[in-house]
Backbone as ProteinMPNN parsed JSONL, in Angstrom:
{"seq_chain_A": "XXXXXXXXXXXXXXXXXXXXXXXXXXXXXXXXXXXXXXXXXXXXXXXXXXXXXXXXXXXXXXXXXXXXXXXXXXXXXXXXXXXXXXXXXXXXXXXXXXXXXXXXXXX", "coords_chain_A": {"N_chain_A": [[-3.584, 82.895, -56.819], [-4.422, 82.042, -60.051], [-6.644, 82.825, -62.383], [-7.849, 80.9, -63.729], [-7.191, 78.564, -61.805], [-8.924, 79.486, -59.975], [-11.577, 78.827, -60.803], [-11.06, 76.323, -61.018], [-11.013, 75.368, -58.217], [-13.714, 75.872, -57.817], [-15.294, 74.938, -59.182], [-14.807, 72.443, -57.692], [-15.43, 73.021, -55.083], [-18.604, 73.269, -56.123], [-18.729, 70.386, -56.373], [-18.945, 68.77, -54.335], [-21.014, 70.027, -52.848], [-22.969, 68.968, -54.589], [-22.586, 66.362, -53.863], [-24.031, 66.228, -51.565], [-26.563, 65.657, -52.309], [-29.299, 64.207, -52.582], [-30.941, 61.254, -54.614], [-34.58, 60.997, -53.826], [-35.459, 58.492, -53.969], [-33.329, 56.773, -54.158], [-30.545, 55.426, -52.833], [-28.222, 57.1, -52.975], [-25.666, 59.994, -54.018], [-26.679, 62.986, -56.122], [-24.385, 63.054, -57.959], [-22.53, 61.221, -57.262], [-24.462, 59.389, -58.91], [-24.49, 60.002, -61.295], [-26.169, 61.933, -62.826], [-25.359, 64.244, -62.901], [-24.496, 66.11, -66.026], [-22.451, 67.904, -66.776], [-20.495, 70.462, -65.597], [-19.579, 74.103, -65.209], [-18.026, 77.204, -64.899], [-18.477, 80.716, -65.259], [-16.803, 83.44, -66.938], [-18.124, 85.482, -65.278], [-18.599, 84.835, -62.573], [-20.671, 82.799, -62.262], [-22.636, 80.192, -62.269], [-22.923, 77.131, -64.319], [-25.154, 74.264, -64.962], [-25.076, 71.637, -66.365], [-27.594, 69.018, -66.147], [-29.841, 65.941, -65.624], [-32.641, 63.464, -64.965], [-33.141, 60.369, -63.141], [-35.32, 59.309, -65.201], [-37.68, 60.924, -67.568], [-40.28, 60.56, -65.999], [-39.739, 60.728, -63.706], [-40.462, 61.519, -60.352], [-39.32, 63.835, -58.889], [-38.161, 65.074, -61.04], [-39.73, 68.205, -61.482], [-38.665, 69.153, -59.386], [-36.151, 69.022, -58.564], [-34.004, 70.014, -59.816], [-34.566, 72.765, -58.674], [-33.917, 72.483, -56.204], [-30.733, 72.306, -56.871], [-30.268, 74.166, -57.463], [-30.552, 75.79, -55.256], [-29.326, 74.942, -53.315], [-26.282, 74.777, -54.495], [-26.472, 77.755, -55.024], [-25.401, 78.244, -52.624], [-23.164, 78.502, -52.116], [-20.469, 81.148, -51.36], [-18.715, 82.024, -53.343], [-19.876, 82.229, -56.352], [-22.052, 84.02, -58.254], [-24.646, 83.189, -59.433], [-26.71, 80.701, -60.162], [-27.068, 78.381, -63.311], [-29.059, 76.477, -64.672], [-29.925, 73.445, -66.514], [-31.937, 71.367, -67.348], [-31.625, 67.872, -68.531], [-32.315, 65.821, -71.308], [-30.957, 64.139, -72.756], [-28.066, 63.077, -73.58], [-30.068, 59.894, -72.536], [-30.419, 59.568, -69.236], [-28.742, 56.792, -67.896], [-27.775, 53.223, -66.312], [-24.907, 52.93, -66.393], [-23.864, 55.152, -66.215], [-23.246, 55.475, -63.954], [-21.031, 56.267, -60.832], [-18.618, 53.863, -59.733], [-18.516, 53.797, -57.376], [-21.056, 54.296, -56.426], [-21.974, 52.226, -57.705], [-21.524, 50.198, -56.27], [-22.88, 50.581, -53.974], [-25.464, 50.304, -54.311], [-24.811, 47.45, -54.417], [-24.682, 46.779, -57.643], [-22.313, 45.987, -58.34]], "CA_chain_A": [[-4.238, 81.885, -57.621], [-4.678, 82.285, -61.336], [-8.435, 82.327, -62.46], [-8.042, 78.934, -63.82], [-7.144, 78.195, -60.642], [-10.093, 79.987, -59.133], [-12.174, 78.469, -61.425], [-11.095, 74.663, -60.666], [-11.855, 75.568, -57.213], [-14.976, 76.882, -57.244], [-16.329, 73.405, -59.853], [-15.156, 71.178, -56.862], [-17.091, 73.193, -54.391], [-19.82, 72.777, -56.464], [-19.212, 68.913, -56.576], [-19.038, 68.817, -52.985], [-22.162, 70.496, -52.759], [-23.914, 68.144, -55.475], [-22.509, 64.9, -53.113], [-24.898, 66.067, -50.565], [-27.749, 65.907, -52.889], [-29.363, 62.703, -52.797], [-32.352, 61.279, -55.11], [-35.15, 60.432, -52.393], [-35.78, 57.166, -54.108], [-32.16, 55.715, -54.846], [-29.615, 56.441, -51.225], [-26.881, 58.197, -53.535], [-26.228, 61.411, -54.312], [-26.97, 62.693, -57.663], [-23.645, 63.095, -58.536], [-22.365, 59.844, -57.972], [-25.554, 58.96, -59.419], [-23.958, 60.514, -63.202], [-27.242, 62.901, -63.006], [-24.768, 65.367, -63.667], [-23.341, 66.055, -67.059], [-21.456, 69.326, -66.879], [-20.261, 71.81, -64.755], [-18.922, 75.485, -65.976], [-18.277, 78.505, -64.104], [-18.028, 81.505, -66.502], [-16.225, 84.748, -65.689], [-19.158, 86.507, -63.89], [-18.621, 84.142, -61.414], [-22.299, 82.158, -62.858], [-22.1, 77.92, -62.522], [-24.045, 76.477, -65.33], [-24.732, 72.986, -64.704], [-26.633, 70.733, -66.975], [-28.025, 67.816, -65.422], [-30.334, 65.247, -66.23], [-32.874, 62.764, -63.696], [-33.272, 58.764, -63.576], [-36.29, 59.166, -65.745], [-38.687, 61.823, -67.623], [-41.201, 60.481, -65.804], [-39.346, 60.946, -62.339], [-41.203, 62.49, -59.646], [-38.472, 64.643, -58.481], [-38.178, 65.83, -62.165], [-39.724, 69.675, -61.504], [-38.516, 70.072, -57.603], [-34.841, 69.096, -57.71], [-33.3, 71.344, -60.142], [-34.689, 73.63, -57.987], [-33.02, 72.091, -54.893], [-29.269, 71.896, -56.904], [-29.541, 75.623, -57.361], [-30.848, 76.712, -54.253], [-27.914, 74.297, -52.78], [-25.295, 75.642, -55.145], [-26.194, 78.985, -54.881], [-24.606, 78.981, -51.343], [-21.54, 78.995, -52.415], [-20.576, 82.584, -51.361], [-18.076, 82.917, -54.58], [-20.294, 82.094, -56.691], [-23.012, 84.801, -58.211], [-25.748, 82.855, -59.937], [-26.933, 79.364, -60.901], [-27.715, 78.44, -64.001], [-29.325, 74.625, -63.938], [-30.584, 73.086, -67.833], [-32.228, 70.141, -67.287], [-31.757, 67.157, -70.09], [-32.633, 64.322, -71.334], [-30.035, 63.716, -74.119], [-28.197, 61.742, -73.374], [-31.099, 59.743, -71.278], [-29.94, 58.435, -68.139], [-28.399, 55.018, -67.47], [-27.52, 52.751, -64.862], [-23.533, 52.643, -66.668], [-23.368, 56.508, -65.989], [-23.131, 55.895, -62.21], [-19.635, 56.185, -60.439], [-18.508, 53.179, -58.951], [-18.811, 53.785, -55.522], [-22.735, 54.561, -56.486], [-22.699, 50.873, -58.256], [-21.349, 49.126, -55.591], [-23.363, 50.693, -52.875], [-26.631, 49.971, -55.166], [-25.056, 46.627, -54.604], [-24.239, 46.431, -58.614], [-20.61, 45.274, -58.07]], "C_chain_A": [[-4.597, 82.474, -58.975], [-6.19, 81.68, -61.806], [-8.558, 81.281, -63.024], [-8.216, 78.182, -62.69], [-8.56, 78.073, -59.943], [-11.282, 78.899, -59.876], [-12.586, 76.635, -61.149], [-11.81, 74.771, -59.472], [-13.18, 75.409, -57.014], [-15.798, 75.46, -58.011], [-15.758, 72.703, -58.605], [-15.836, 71.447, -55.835], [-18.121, 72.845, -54.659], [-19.778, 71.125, -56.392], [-19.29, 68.56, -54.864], [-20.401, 69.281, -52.68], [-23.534, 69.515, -53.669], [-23.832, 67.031, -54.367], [-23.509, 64.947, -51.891], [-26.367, 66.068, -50.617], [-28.514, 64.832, -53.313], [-31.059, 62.71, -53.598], [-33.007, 60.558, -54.116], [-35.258, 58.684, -53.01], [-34.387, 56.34, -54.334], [-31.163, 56.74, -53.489], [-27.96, 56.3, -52.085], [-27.246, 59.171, -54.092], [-26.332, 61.433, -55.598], [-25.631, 63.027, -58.643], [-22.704, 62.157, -59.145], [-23.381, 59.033, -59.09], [-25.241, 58.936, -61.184], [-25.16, 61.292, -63.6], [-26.25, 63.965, -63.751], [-23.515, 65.929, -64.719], [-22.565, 66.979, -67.331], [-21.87, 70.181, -66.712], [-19.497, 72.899, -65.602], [-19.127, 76.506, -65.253], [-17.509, 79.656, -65.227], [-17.009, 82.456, -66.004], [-16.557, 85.623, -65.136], [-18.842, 85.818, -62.648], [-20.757, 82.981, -61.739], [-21.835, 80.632, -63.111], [-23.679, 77.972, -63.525], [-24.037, 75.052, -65.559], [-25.877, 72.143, -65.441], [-26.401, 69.313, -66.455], [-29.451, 67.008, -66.026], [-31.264, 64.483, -64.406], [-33.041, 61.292, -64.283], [-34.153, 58.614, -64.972], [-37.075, 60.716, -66.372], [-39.505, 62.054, -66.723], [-41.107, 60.637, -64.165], [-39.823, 62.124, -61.756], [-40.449, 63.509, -59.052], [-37.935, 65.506, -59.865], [-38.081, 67.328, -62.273], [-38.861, 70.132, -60.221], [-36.544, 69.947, -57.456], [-33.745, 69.45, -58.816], [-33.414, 72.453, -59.434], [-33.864, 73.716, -56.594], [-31.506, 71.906, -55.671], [-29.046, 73.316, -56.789], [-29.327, 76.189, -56.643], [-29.146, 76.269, -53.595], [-26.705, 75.363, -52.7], [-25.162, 77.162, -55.216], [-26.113, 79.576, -53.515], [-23.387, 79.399, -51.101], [-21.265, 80.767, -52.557], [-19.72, 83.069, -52.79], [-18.708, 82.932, -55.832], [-21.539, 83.462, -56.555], [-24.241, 84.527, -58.833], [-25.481, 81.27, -60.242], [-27.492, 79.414, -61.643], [-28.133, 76.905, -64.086], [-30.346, 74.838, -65.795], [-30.748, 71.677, -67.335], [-32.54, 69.282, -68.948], [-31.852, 66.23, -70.177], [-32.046, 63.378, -72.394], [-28.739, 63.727, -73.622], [-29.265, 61.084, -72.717], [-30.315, 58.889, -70.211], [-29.976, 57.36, -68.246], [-27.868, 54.718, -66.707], [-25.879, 53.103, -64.964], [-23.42, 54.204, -66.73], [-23.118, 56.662, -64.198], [-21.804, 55.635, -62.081], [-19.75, 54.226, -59.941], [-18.933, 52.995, -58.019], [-20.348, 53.713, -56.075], [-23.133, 53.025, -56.893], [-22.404, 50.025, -57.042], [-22.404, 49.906, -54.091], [-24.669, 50.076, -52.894], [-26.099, 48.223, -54.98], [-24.716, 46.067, -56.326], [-23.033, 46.2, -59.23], [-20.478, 44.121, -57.39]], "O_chain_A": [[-5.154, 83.569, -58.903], [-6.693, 80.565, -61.662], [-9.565, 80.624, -62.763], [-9.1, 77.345, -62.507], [-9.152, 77.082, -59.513], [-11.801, 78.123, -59.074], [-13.63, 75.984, -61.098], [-12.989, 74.42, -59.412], [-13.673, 74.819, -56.052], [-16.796, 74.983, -57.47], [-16.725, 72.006, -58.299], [-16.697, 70.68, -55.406], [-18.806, 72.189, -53.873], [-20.878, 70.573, -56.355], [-20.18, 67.747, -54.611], [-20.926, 68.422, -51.971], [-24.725, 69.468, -53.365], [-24.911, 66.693, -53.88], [-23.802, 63.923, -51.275], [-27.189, 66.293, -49.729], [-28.39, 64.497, -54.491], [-31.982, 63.51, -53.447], [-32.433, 59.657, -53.504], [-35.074, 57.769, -52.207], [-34.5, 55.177, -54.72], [-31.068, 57.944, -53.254], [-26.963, 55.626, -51.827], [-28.342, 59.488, -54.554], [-26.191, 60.442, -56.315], [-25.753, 63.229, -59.852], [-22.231, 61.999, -60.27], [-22.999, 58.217, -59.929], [-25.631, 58.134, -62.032], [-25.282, 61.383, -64.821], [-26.368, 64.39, -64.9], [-22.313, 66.119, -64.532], [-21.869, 66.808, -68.332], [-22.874, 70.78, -67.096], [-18.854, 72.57, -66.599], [-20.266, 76.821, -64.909], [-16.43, 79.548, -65.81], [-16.446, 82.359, -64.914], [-15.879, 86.476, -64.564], [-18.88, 86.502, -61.625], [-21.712, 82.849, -60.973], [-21.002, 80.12, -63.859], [-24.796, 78.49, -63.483], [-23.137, 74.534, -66.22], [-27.08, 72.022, -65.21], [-25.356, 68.668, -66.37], [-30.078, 67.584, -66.915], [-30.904, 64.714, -63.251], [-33.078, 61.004, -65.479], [-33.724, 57.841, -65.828], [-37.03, 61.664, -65.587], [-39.76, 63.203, -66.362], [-42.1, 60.669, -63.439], [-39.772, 63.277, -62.184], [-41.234, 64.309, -58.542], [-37.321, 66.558, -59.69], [-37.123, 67.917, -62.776], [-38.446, 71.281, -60.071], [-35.826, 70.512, -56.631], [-32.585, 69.108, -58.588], [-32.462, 73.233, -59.454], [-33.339, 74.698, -56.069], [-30.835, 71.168, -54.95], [-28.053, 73.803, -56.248], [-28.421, 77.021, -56.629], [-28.157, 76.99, -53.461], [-26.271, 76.166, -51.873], [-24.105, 77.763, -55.406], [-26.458, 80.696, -53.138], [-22.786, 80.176, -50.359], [-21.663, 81.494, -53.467], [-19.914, 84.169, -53.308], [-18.151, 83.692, -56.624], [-21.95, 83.917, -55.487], [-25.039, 85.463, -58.883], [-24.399, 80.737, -60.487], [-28.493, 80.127, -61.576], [-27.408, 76.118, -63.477], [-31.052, 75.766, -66.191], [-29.814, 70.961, -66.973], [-33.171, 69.622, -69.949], [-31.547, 65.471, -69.257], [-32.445, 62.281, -72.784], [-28.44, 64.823, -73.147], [-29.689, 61.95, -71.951], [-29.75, 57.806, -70.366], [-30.972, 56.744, -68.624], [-27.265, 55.572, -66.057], [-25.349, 53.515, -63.932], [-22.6, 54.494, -67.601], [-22.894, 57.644, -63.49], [-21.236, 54.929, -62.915], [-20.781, 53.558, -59.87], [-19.714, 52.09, -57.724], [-20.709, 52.538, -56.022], [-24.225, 52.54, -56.598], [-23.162, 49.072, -56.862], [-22.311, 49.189, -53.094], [-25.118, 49.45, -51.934], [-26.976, 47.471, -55.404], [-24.471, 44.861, -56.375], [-22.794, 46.219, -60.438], [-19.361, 43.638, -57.204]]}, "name": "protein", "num_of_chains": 1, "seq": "XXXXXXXXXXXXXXXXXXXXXXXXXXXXXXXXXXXXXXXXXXXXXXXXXXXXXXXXXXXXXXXXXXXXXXXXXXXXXXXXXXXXXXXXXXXXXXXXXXXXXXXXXXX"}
């Protein structure tokens, strides 16, 4: 495999690992959700994932960056998480996948 290769890999682990990451108040994960605006794995092997939540004012705000890293940093090929939380763009409903709108019922 050519470290591009490795590299693709190792971001869909991580999205696999985000899909099991659900916001407690909304039953999808936060990936379908469009919480998360970009993935990057460098060549330490280090994911740097900036992400975003429904709201500033969202109560899951401080605790679940903490829960994408811990997550993500099970990935055994993987040697660090780096997690930036943002609010620029600010979340919107038209950043959710499909599947996330129609489960929400907004299809």
């Amino acid at each position: 495999m050519t470290n591009n290769t490795n590299f693709l890999v190792l971001e869909s682990k991580i999205v696999d690992v985000l899909k099991t990451i659900f916001d407690p108040e909304i039953p999808v994960n936060i990936y379908e959700l469009g919480l998360i605006y970009e993935i990057k794995v460098d060549q330490q092997h280090v994911a740097h994932i900036k992400m975003t939540v429904t709201s500033p004012n969202c109560p899951v705000a401080e605790t679940l960056p903490n829960e994408v890293k811990d997550a993500v940093n099970k990935i055994e090929e993987l040697n660090d998480v780096n997690i930036v939380l943002t609010f620029d763009p600010p979340w919107q409903q038209d950043m959710m996948s499909e599947a996330a709108k129609l489960e929400l019922g907004f299809l």
